[in-house]
Backbone as ProteinMPNN parsed JSONL, in Angstrom:
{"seq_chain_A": "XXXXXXXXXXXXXXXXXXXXXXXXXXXXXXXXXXXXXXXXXXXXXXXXXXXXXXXXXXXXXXXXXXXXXXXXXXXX", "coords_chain_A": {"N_chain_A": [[62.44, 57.147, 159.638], [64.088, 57.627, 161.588], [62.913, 59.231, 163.341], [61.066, 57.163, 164.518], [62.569, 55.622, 165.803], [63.97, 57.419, 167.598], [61.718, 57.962, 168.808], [60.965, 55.387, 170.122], [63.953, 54.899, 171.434], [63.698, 57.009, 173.543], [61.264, 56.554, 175.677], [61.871, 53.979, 175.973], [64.34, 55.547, 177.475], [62.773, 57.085, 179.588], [61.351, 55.311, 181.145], [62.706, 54.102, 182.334], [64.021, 55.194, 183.809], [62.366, 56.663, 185.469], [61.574, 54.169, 186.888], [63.856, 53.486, 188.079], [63.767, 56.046, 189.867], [61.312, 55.832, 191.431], [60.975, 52.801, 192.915], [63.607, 53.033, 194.011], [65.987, 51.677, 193.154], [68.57, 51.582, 191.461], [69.766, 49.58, 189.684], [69.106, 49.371, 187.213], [70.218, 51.713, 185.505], [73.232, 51.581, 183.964], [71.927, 50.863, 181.09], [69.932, 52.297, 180.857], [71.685, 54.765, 180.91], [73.406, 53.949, 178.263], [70.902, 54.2, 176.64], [70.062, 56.42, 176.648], [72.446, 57.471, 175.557], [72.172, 56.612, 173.088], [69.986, 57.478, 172.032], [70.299, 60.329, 172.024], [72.213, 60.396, 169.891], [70.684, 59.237, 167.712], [69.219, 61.251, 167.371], [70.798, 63.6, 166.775], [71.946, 62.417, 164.528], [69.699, 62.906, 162.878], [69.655, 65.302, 163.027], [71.741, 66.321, 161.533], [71.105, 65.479, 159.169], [68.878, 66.71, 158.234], [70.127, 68.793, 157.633], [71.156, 70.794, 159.688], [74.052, 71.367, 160.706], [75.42, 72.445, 162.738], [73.943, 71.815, 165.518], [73.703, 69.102, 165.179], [76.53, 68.311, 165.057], [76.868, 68.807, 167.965], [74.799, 67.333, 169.467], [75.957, 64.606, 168.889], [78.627, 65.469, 169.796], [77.758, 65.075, 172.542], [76.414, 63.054, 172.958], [78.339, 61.234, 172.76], [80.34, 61.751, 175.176], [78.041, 60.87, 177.098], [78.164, 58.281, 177.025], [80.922, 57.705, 177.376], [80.883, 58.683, 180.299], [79.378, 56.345, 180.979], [81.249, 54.324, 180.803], [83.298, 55.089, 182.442], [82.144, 55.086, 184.658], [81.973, 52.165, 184.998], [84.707, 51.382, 185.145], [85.676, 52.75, 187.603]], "CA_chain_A": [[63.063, 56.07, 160.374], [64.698, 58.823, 162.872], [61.845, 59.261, 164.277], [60.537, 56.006, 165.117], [63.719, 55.036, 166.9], [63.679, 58.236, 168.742], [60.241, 57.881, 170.064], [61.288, 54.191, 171.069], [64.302, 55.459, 172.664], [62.892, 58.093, 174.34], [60.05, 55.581, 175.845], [62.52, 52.705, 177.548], [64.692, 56.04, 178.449], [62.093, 57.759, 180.416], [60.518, 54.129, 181.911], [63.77, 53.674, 183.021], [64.993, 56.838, 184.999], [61.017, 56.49, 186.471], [62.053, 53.245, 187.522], [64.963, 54.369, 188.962], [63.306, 57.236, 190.712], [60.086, 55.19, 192.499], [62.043, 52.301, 193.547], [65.143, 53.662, 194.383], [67.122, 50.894, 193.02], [68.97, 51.773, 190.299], [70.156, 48.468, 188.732], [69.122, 49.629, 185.052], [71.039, 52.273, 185.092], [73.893, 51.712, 183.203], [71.254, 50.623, 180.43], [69.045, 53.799, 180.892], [72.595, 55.681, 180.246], [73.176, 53.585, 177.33], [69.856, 54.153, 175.703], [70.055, 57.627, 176.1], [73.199, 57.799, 174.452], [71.534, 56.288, 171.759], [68.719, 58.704, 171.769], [70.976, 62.105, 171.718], [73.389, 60.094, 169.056], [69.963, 59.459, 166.935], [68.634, 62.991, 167.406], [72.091, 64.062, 166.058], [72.058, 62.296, 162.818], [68.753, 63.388, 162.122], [69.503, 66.961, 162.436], [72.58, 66.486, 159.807], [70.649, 64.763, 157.429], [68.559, 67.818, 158.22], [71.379, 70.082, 157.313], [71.944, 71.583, 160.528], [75.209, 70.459, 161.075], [76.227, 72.599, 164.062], [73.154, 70.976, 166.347], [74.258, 67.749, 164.8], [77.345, 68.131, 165.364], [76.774, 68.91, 169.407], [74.254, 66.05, 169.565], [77.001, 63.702, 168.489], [79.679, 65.082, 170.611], [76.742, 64.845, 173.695], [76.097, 61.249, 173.312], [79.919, 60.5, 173.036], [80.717, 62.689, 176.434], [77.451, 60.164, 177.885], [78.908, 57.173, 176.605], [82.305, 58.0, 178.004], [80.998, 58.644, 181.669], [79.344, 55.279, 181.182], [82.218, 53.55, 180.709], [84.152, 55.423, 183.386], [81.748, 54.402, 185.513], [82.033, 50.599, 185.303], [86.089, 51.468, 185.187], [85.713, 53.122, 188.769]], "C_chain_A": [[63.651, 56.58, 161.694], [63.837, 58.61, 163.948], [61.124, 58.429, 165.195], [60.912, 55.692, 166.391], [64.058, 56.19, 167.913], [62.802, 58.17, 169.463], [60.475, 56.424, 171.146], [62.359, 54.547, 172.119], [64.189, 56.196, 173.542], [61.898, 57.488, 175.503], [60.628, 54.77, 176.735], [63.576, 54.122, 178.078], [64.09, 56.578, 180.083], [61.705, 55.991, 181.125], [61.774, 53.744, 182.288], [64.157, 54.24, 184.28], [63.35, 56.523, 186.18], [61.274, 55.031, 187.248], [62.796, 52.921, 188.617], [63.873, 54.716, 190.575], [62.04, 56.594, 191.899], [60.658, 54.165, 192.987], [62.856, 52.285, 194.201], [66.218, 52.629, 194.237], [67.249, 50.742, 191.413], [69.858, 50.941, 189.416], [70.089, 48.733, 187.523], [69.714, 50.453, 184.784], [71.965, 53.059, 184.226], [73.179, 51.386, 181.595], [70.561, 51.671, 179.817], [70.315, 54.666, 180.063], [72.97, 55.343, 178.563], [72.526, 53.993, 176.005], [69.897, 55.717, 175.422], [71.286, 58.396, 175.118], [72.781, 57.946, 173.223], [70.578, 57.201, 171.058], [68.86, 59.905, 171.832], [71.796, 61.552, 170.139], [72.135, 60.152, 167.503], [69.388, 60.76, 166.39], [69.845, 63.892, 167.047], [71.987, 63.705, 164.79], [71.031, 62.745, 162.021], [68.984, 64.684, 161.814], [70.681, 67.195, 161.43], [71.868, 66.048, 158.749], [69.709, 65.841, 157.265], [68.815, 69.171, 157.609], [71.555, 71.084, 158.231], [72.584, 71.187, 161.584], [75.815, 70.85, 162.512], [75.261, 71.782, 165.654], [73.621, 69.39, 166.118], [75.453, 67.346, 165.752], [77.83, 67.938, 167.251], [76.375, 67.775, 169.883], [75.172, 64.869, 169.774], [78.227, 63.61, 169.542], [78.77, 65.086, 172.341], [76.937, 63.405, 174.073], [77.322, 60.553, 173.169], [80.006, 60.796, 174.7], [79.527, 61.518, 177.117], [78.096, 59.101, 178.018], [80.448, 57.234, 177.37], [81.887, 58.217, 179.859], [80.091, 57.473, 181.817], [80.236, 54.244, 181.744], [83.509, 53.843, 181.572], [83.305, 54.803, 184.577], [81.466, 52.927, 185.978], [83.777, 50.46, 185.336], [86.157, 51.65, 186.909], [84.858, 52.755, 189.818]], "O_chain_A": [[63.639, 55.92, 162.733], [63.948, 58.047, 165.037], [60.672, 58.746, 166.295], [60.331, 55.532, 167.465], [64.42, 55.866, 169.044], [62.902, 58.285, 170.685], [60.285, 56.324, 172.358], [62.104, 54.577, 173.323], [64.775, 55.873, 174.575], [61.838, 58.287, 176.438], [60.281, 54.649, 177.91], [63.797, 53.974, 179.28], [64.607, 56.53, 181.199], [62.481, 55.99, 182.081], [61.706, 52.585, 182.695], [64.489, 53.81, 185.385], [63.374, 56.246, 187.38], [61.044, 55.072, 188.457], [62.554, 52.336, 189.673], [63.496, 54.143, 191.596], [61.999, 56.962, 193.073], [61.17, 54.614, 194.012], [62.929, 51.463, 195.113], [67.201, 52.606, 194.977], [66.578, 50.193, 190.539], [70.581, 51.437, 188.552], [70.956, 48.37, 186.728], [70.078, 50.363, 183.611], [71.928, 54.223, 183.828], [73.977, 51.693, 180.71], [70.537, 51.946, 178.617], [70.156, 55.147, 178.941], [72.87, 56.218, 177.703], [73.004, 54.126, 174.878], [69.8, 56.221, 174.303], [71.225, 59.351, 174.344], [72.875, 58.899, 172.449], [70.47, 57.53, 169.877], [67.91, 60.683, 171.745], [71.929, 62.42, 169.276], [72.398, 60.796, 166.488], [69.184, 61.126, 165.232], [69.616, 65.1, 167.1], [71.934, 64.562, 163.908], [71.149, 62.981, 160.819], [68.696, 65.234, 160.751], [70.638, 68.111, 160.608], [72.091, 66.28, 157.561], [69.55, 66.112, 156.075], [68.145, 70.143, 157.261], [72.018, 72.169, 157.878], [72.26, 70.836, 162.719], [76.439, 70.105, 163.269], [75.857, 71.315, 166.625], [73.843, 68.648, 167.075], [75.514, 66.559, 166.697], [78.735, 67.245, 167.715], [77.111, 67.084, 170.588], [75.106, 64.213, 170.813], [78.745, 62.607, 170.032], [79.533, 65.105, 173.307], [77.406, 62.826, 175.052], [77.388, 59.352, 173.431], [79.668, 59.863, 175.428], [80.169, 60.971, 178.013], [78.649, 58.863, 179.091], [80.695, 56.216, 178.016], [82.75, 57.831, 180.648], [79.821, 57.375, 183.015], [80.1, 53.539, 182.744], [84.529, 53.154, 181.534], [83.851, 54.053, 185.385], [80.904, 52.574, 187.015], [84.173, 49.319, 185.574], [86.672, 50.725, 187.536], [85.028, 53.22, 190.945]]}, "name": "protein", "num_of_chains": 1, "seq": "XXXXXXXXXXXXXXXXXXXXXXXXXXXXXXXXXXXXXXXXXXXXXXXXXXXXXXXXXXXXXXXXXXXXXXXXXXXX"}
């Protein structure tokens, strides 16, 4: 199930940032940041259920630390 939802997030992350990047108008953004939260926070639980908790554990505090300069950035 990990997996799935990693490959999906992984998929609108990258078609996002490319979006971004050829364009140059970065309206999705905060969305892109979002998703990738999602897609370090997934790739975290998999590697505990894995049993290797210290990658886990990084993963986890990764996609918090994204999530947090999300949300500073619609603060500022």
């Amino acid at each position: 199930m990990f997996k799935k939802l990693r490959l999906i997030l992984g998929i609108v992350v990258l078609l996002l940032a490319g979006y971004g990047l050829i364009t140059k108008n970065f309206i999705a953004q905060p969305i892109m940041m979002l998703s990738l939260s999602a897609f370090i926070l997934v790739g975290g639980l998999d590697e505990l259920q894995q049993g290797q908790k210290r990658r886990g554990y990084v993963n986890i505090f990764l996609s918090v630390f994204v999530l947090f300069i999300l949300v500073q950035s619609f603060i500022f």
